[in-house]
C-alpha distance (Angstrom), angle and dihedral (degrees) to the residues before:
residue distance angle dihedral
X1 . . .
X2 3.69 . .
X3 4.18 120.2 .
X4 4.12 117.3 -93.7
X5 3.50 105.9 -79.8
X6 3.98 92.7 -112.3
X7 3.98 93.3 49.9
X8 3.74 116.6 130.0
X9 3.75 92.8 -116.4
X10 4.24 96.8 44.6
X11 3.77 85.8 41.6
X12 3.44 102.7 54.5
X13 3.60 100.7 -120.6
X14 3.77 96.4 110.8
X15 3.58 108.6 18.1
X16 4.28 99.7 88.2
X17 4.41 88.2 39.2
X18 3.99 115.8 130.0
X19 4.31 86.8 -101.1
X20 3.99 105.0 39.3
X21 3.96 85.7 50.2
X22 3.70 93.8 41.7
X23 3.87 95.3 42.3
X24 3.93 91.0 52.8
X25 3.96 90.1 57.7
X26 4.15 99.2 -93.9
X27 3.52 117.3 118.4
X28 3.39 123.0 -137.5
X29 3.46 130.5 -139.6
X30 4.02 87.5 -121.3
X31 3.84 113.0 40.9
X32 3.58 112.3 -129.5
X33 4.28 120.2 -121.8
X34 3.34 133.3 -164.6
X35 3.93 134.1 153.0
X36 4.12 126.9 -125.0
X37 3.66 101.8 -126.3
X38 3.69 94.1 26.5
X39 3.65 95.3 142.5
X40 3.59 105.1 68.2
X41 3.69 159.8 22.6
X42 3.39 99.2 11.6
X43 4.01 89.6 73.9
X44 4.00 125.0 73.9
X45 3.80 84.3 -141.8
X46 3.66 98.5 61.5
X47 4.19 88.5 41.0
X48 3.94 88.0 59.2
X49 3.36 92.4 37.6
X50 3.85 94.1 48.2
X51 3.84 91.6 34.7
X52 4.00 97.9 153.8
X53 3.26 106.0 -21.1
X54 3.62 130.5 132.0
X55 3.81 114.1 -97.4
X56 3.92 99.4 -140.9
X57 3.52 91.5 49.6
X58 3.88 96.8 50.1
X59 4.07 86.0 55.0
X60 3.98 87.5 58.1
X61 3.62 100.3 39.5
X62 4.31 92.1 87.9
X63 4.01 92.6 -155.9
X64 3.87 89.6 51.8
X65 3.66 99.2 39.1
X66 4.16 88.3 52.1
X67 3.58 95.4 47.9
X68 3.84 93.0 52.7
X69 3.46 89.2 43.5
X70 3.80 97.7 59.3
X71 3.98 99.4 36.6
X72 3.94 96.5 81.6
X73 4.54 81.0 50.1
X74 3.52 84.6 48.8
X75 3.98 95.0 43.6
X76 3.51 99.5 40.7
X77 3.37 120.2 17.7
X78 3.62 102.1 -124.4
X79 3.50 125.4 162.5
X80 3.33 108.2 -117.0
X81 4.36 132.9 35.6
X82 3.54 115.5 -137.0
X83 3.70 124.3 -153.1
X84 3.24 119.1 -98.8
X85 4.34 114.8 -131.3
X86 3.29 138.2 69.9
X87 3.57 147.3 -80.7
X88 3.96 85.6 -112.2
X89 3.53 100.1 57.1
X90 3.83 101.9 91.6
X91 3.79 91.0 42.3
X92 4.01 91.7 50.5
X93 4.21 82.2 41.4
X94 3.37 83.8 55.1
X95 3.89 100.6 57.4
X96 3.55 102.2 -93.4
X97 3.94 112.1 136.7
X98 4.02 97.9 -127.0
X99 3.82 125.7 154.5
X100 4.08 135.2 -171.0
X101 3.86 107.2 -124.9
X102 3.81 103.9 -167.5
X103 3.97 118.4 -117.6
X104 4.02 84.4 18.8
X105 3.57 113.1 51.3
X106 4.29 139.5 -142.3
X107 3.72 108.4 4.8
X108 3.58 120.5 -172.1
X109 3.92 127.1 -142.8
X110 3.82 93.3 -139.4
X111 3.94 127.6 6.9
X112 3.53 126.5 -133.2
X113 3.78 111.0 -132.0
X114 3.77 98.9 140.3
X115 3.75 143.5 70.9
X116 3.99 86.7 -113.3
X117 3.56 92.3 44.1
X118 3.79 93.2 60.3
X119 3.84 85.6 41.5
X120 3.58 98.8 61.8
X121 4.11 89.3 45.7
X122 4.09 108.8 117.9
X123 3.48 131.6 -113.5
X124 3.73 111.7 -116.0
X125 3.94 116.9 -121.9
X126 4.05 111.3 -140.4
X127 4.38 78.1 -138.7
X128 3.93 84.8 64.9
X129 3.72 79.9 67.3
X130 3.31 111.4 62.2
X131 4.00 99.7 102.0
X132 3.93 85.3 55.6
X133 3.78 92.2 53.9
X134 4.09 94.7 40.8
X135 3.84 87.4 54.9
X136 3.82 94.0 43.6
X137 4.45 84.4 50.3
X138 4.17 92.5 46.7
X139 4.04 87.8 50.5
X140 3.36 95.1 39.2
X141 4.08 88.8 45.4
X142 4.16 85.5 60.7
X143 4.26 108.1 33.7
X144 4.07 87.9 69.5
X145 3.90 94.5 175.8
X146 3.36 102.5 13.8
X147 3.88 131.8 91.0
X148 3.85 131.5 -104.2
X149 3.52 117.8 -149.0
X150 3.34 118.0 -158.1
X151 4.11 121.8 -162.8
X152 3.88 149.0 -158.8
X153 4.03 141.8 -176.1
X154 3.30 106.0 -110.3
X155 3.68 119.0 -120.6
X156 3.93 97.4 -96.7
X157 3.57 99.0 47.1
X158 3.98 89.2 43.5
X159 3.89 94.5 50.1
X160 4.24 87.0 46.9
X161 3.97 84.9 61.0
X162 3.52 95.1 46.2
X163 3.86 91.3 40.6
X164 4.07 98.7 41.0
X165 3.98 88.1 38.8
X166 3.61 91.7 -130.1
X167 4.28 131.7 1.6
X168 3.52 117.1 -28.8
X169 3.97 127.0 -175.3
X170 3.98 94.7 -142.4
X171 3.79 107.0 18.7
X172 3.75 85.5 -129.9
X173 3.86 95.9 163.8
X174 3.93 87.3 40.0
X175 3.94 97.6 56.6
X176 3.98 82.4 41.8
X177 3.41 89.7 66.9
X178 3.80 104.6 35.6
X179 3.88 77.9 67.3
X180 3.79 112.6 36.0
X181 3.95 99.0 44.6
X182 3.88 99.8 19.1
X183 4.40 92.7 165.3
X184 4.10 90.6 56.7
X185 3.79 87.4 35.8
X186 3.88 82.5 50.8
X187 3.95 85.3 51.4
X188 3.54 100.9 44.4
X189 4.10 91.6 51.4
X190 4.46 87.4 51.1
X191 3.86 86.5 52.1
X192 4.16 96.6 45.5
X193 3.76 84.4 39.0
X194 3.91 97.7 54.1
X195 3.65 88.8 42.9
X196 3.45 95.9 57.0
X197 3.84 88.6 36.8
X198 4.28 90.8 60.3
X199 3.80 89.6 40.2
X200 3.67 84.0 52.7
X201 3.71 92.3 38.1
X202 4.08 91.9 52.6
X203 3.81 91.8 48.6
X204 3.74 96.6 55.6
X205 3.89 93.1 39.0
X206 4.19 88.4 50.7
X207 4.03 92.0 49.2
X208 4.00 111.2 -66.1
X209 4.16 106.7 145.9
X210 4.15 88.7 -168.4
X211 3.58 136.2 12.9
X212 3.77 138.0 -141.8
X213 3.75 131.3 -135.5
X214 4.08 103.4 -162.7
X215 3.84 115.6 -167.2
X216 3.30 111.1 174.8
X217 3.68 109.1 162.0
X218 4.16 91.9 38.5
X219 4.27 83.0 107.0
X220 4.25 89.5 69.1
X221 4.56 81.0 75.1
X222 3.41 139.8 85.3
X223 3.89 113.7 -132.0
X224 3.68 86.4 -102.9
X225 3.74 101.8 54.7
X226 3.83 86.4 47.1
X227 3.51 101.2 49.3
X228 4.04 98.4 40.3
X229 3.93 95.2 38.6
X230 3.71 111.1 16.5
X231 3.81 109.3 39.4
X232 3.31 109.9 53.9
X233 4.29 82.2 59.7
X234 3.89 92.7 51.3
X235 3.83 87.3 45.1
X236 4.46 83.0 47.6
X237 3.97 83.9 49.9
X238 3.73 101.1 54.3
X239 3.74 92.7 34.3
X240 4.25 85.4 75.6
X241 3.73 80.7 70.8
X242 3.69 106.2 38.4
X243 3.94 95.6 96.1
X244 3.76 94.8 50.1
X245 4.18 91.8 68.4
X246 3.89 89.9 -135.2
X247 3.64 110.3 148.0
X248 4.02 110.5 -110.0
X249 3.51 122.1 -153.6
X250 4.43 119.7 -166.9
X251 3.55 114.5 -151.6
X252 4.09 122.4 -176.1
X253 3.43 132.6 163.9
X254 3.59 120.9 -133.2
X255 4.00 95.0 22.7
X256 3.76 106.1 126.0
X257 4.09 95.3 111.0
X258 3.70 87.4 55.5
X259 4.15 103.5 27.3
X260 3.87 81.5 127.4
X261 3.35 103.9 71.5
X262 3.95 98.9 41.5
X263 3.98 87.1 87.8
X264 4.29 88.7 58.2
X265 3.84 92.4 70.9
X266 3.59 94.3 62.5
X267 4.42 99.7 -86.9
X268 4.18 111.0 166.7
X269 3.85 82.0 -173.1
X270 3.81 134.9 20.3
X271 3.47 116.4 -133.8
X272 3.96 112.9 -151.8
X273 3.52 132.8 -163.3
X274 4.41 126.9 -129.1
X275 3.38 94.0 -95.7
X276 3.91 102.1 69.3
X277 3.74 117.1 52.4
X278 3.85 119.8 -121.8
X279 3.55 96.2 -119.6
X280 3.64 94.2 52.4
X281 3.88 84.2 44.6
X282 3.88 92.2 57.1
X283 3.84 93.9 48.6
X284 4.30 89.2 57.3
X285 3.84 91.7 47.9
X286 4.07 108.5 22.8
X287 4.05 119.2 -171.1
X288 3.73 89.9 29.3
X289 4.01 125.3 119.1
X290 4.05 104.6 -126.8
X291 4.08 129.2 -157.5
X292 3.53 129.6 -152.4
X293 3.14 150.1 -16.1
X294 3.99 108.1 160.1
X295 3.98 103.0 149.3
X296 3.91 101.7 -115.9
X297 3.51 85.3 -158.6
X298 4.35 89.5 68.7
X299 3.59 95.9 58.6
X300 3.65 88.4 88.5
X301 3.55 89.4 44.3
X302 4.21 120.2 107.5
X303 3.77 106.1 -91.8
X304 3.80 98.0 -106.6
X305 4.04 89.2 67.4
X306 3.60 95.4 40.2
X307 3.91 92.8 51.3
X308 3.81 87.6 47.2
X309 3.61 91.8 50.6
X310 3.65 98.8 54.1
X311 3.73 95.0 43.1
X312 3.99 81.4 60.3
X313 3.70 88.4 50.4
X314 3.79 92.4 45.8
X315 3.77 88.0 48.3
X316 3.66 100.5 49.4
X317 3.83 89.8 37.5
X318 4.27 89.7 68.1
X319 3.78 93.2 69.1
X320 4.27 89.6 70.0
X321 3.81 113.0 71.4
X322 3.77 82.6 -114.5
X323 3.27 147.2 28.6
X324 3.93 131.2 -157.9
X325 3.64 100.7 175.7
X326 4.39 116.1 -149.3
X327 3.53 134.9 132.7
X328 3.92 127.7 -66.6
X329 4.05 89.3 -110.0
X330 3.44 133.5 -6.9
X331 4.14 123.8 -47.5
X332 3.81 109.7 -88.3
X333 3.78 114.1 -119.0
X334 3.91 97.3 -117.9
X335 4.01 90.2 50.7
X336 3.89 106.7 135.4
X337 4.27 102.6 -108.8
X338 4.10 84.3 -136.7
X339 3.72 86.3 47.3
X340 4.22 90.8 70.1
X341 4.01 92.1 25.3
X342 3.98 88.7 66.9
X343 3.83 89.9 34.5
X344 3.94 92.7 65.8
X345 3.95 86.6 49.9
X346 3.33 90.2 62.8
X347 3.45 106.2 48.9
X348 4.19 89.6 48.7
X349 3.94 86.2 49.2
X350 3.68 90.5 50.1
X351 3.87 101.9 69.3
């Protein structure tokens, strides 16, 4: 199926920008930046903005969601938005009773840790989306040039919410089931994956230039468990895209023993987190672009270590045939807004 005629990508506005060219293998003479958790509580604008209000309902209110969404572009000057939601939305748009406590995170009503459980999970209706994909059109209406990218749990990390009923540090319960009831496990992974697939699918189809694959509980497995019973639902995930030509990028933290396989589910780019350097990264997965791998933990660091830091990453990062630079996770909420401001000057003075 190709893109709408007046998408960014099919039009033209998008296609030649800093990321596009950079996430299809080019290098530009600039190397794009942009920050995982961009859009969010890092800024004084979004905390006034957000004062109170519940966080599940400010991703499906489309006027809020946009204006979040463009404040870091506005802020920082980064080359790239990125949606604003959350990697619950589709499940909670697909009838799943899900809340955001604050300071913990998703919390489910009732878990699904049974063959009956996943049974009884709902099929999500593209019409559910419809706030996602009037947000992703008002962004889209105001970042001209400039890239969307659009975003989605992936499978694993969705299922371990489900599973766990809210975060967990191990995914104890999670693996347990993976290996007691593998065929509703099996299920349970096609229904997260086709979930975040549509949510991925409605982005792109609204305006998104790029998508994201998060997966940020894929470090709890063994490179067997991920590559016999995870994989081939991350690769399900990003096939819902595959037709549209958008480039898709797979980010997961803790995925250095099995970096190699990240490429098999259908990856353009391969996101990778601080604790594997970029050259290292480029010798497991050759002829790929790579993003990151800024330490988030350095932003609080004095500006002498920080600079030194991501002239390392800068370094290491010219061995791929592309670079998109961004942090090794997401951008922690107390991060100084200056901090990331004089961070994306950098990396456009570099080159």
């Amino acid at each position: 199926m190709p893109l709408p005629a007046d998408h960014p990508l099919a039009a033209g506005r998008t296609a030649s920008s800093r990321l596009v060219t950079a996430a299809r293998g080019i290098r530009p003479a600039t190397r794009p930046v942009w920050f995982m958790r961009q859009a969010g509580r890092s800024l004084p604008e979004y905390r006034e903005l957000r004062a109170g209000g519940d966080m599940l309902q400010a991703c499906l209110t489309p006027d809020l969601a946009s204006e979040i969404t463009l404040q870091p572009v506005r802020r920082h000057g980064v080359d790239a938005a990125v949606f604003f939601s959350d990697i619950v939305v589709p499940v909670l748009l697909a009838g799943v009773g899900v809340r955001i406590v604050t300071g913990k995170g998703p919390v489910f009503d009732e878990p699904v840790r049974t063959a009956a459980d996943v049974a009884r999970l709902p099929r999500l209706s593209p019409e559910a989306l419809a706030p996602i994909a009037d947000a992703v059109a008002l962004v889209v209406a105001e970042l001209g040039e400039t890239p969307l990218i659009g975003f989605g749990g992936a499978p694993y990390t969705v299922a371990s919410y489900l599973v766990e009923g809210g975060p967990s540090k191990e995914q104890l319960r999670t693996r347990g089931m993976m290996h007691a009831d593998p065929v509703a496990w099996a299920a349970l992974l096609d229904w997260c994956a086709d979930v975040t697939g549509l949510f991925l699918r409605t982005q792109v189809l609204a305006g998104a230039s790029v998508v994201q694959l998060f997966d940020s509980w894929a470090g709890s497995l063994s490179r067997a468990d991920y590559e016999r019973s995870v994989l081939p639902h991350s690769r399900r995930a990003l096939d819902h895209v595959a037709d549209l030509g958008v480039p898709r990028i797979h980010f997961g933290l803790g995925t250095a023993p099995f970096l190699d396989l990240l490429p098999t589910a259908g990856a353009d780019v391969i996101g990778v987190d601080w604790r594997l350097p970029l050259d290292e990264a480029a010798r497991i997965v050759p002829g790929l672009p790579l993003q990151g791998n800024i330490d988030p933990a350095l932003l609080d660091a004095p500006a002498a270590v920080l600079d030194a830091h991501v002239a390392d990453v800068l370094r290491r990062g010219n061995t791929a045939p592309a670079h998109i630079v961004n942090l090794g996770h997401g951008v922690p909420p107390e991060t100084d807004p200056g901090v990331l401001t004089r961070l994306v000057e950098i990396v456009h003075d570099a080159d």
